[in-house]
N, C-alpha and C positions, 0 to 999 in steps of 0.2 A: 336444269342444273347447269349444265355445255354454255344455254345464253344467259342466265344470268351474272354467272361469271367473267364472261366475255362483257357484259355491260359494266360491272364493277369495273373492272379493267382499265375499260373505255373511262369512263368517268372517269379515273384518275388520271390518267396520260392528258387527255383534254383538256382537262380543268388546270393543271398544275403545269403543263409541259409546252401541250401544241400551241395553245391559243397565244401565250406568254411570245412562245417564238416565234410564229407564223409573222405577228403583228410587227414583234422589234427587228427583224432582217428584212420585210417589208419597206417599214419606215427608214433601215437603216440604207438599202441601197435609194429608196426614193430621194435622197439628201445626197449620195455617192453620184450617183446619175444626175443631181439638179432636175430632179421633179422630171424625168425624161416620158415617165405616161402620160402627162399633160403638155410639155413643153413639147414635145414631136409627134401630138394626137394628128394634126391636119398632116403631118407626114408619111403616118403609118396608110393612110388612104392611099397616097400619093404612088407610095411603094405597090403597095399588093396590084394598084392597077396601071403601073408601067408596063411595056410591051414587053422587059425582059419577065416579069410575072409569067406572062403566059406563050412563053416563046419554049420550042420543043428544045429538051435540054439532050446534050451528046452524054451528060451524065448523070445516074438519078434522076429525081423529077426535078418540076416547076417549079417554082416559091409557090405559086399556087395552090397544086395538087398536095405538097406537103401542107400548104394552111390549110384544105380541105380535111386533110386524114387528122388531121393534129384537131382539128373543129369537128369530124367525126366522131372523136371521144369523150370531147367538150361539151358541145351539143348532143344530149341525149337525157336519159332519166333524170340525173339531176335536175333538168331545167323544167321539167311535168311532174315527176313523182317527187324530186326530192325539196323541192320546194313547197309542198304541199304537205309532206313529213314534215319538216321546218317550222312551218306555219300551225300545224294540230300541234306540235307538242310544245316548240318555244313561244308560241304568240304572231299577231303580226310584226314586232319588232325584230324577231329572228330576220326581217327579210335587208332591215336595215345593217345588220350585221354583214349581211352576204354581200353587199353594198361596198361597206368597207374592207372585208375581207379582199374584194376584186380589185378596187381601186388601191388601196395599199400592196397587193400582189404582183400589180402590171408592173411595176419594177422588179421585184423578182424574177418572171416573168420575161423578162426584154433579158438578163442579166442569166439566164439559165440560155438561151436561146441562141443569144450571141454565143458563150461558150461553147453549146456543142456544133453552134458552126466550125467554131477557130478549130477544135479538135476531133472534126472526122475525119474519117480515112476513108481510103477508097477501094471499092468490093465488088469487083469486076466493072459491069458497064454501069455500077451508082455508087453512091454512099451511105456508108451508115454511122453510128453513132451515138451519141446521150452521154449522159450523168457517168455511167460507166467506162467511157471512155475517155471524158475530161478527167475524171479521178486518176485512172491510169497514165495518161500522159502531159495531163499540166501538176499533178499534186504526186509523178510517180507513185503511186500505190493500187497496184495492181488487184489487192485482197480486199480493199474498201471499194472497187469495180464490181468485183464477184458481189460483196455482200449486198451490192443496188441490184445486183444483174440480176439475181436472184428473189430480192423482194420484189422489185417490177414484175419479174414473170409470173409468180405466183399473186400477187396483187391483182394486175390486169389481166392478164392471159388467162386468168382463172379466176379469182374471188369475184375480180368486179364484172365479167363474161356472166357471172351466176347472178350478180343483183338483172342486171341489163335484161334477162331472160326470164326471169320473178316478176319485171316490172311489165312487160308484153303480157305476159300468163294474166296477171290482173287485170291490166285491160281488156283483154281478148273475155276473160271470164265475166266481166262488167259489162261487156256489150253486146257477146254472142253466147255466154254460156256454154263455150267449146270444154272438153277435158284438159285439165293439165297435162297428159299423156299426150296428146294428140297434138300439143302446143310443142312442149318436149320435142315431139319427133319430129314436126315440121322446122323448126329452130336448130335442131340439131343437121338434118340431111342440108341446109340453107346453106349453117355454118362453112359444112366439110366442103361445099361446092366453091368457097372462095375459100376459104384460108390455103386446100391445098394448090390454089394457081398462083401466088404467086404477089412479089409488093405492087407489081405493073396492074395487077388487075383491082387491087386492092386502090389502087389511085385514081383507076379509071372509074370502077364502083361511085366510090366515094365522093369525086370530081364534080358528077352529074348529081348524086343522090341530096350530098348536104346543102347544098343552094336550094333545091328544089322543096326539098321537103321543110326547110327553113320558112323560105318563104311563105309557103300557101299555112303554116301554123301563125305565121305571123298577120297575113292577110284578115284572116279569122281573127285574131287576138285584138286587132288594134280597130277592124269593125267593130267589136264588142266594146272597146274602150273607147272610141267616139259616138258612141252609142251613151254612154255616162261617162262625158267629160268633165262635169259639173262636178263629180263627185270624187274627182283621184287628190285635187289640193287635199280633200278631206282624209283623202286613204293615206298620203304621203304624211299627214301631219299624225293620223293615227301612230303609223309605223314608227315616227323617231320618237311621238313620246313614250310610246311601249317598251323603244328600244331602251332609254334613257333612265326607265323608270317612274316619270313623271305622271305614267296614267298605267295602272293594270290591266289585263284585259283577259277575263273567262281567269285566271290562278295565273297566263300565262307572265313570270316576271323576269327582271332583267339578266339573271343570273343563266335561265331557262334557254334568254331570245338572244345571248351572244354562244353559248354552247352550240343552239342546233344551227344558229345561223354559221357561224364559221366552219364545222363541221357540213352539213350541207354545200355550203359555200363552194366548201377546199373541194368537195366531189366533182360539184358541177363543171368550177372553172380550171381547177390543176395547179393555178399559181403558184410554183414553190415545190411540186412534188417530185417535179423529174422529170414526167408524164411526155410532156411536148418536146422535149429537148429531140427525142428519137425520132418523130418525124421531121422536126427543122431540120437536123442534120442531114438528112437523106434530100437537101434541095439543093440543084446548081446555083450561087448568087454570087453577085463581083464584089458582092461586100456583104460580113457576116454580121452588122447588124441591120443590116437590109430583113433578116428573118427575123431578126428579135425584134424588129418593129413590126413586124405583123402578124406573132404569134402574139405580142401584147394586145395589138388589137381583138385578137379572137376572145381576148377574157374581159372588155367590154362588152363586146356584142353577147357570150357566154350568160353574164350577168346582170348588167345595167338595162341592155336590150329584153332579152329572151326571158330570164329569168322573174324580172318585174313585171315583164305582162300577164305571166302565168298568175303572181302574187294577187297585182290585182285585180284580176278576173274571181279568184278563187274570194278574196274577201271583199268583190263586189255582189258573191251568190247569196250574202246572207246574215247575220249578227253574226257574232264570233259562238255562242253554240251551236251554231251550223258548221263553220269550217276547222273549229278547234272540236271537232268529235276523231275519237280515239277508234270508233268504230269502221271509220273510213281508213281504206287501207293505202297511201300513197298516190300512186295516178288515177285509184276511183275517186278520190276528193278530185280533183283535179277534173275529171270527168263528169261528175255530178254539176261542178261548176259551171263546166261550157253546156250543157245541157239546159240548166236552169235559163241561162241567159238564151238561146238561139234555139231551142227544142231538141226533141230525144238523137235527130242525126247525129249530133255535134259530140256526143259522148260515143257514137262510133267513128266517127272523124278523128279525134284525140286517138282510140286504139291504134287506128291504122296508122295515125302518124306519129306515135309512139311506137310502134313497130319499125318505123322506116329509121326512127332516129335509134332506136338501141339499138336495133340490126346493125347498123352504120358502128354503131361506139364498136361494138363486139370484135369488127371487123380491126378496124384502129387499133383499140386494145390487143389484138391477137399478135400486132405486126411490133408494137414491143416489146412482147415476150419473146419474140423471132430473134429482133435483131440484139439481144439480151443475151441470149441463150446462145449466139451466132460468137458475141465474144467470152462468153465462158471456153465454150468448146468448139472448134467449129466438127461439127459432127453428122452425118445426118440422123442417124437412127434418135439421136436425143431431140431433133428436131420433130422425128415422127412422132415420140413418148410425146413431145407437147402438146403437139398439136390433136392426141386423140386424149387428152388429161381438159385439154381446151372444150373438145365435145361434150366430156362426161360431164363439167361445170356447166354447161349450157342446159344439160338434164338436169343437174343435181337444182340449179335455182328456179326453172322451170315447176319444181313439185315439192320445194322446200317452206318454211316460214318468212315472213317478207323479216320477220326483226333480226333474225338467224344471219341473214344472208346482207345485210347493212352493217350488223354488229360488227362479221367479218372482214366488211368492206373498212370500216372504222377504223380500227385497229392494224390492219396492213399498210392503210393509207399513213399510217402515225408514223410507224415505223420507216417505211419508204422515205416520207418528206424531211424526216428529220437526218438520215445520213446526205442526203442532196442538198439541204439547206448546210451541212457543216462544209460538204465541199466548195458549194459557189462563194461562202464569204471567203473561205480561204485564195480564190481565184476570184476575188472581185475587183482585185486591180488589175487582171488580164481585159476583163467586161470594161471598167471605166477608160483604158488607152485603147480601146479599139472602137469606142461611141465617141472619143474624142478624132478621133482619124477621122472615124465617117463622118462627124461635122464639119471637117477640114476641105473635103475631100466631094462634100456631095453637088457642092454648087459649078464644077469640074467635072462634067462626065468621063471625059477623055481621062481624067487620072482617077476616076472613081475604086479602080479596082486595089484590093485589098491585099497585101503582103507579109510576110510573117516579121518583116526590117519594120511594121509600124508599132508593134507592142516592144516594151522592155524582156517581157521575158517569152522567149520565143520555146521554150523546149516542149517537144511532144506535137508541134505544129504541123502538120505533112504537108497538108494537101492546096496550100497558099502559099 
């Protein structure tokens, strides 16, 4: 009764709300910026791998470590289970959607990014920051801060800690046949060992873990897809007429393959939801769209990269009544797939490296809720309430229903992107004179750095 109603729910908001808006503030800042995802793609390289990227900061982290943590939460289930969700219920044109969702987001994206650089503050020996605190001190509204601060925390730091943890369980039960119980309690004692040390350790984790584990899923992926080169033109042209409507495929039709695609999408990559703003702002950089160029980057790589390999691997295992089956529960489709191609290892390969990547988001995820809750109240006992409310979601998705625990992810995430997307258009001419500086500014090292005298409206600015 709890999920079907939560689906009706969903279904409305989605259909009638997000999708509407996700795409028109998308397109709207892509036009405010001059196409700045494509027109500064060879820059956002450029950036994340300058010396100051990985130079030890006197305050907060790296650009680096912050694009780690912020691709910690990026990279993860979405990009193995929820594409694979995507894919059984909208079709393969759902993937085409996810497509556009990311590429239309990347300005969002850069435009969320840059903001909560311009508007952190500073919290002993680093920074913090987000959506919460651009609302408070570029839009003065202190009460539309709380109501983000709020939906974040119980979003990530909880709803989405429990998909992250349902999605391991399924694995782990696909490959080993372990108890839910026993996943539970290993996920849980894991959690409590990092969340209670600290954002330092949380950086350092994450630093090492998300390159690594990226890479060797990716090494595997794009083996298997040079393995059947011949046949991606094929999958690629599948996908847009599926998406487009021009070819049906298995019932899956258009109306189906921009729903799960976008929704999926928005999990994977964040674009638009708030989500990464709280890590960018926790980075030292001499100029604040220095981060917004290379958190846009991460929702390329999020989706165009990572997410399409998974797609076509999954609709390389088989006609579409093999990967649009309803009985395959998220990262087992996914698993069944790398299997079929490279033999039974490869579906314990995927566990484990499903493991490393939702471990990782969980982690991410926990340190928004932190620094969320940080500016509600600074308190610590409400710190402690979160962080063992953080645990008990890690059990509860552990032993829960997988549709239960996405519903709820659904429906937060609506809520959430949609107060963050009202704040950044209202602050979207703070984003466009401060990409206008940094283009002034960037061919100039010696004056590269960044000041509150280069935006029109300065108030709420501290820490420049």
């Amino acid at each position: 009764m709890f999920l079907e109603l939560l689906r009706q729910i969903n279904d409305s908001i989605w259909t009638y709300i997000i999708i509407t808006v996700l795409l028109g503030v998308g397109l709207f800042f892509t036009y405010k910026t001059n196409f700045v995802q494509f027109r500064l793609f060879k820059e956002m390289f450029r950036v994340l791998f300058e010396k100051e990227s990985f130079a030890k900061s006197k305050k907060g982290t790296s650009p680096f470590q912050a694009f780690t943590i912020s691709t910690a939460s990026r990279v993860g289930t979405g990009n193995l289970g929820g594409v694979a969700i995507a894919i059984a219920s909208g079709g393969p044109g759902a993937v085409f959607w996810m497509w556009i969702i990311a590429l239309v987001g990347s300005a969002t994206s850069f435009v969320e990014n840059t903001l909560a650089q311009v508007y952190k503050t500073e919290d002993g020996d680093g920074y913090r920051g987000g959506p919460a605190y651009y609302m408070q001190k570029g839009l003065n509204n202190r009460k539309l801060g709380i109501a983000f601060a709020i939906a974040i925390t119980f979003t990530y730091g909880l709803v989405f800690s429990s998909v992250q943890s349902n999605t391991i369980r399924l694995a782990f039960e696909q490959s080993f046949d372990l108890s839910k119980w026993i996943m539970a309690g290993v996920l849980t004692i894991l959690t409590a060992l990092v969340i209670f040390g600290g954002l330092k350790r949380i950086a350092k984790v994450t630093q090492y873990v998300v390159p690594i584990m990226a890479i060797l899923y990716l090494i595997l992926a794009f083996f298997i897809l040079i393995f059947n080169l011949g046949a991606i033109p094929g999958l690629i042209s599948t996908i847009v007429e599926n998406a487009l409507g021009i070819r049906e495929i298995a019932g899956g039709g258009i109306g189906a393959a921009i729903m799960m695609g976008v929704r999926r999408g928005l999990f994977s990559n964040e674009a638009g939801m708030g989500s990464a703003p709280n890590a960018a702002a926790t980075a030292e950089v001499t100029h604040p769209a220095k981060q917004g160029l290379i958190q846009t980057l991460s929702v390329f790589i999020d989706t165009i990269i990572i997410c399409s390999a998974t797609a076509f691997i999954i609709m390389l295992s088989g006609d579409p009544s093999q990967y649009m089956n309803p009985t395959m529960k998220s990262i087992q489709l996914t698993q069944s797939a790398f299997s079929g191609h490279v033999g039974n290892w490869a579906g314990t390969f995927v566990a484990i490296a499903i493991f490393l990547f939702a471990f990782s988001s969980v982690i991410g995820n926990y340190y928004y809720g932190e620094t969320n809750i940080q500016f509600i109240k600074e308190k610590n006992s409400y710190l402690t309430v979160y962080r063992l409310a953080v645990l008990f979601m890690v059990v509860f998705g552990a032993v829960a229903k997988m549709e239960l625990v996405w519903a709820l992810a659904d429906l937060s995430m609506a809520i959430m992107a949609l107060i963050n997307l009202y704040a950044i258009i209202r602050l979207s001419g703070v984003a466009k004179d401060v990409l206008q500086d940094y283009m002034q500014k960037r061919k100039q090292p010696q004056t590269s750095h960044f000041s509150s005298n280069s935006v029109k409206h300065q108030q709420g600015i501290e820490s420049w």
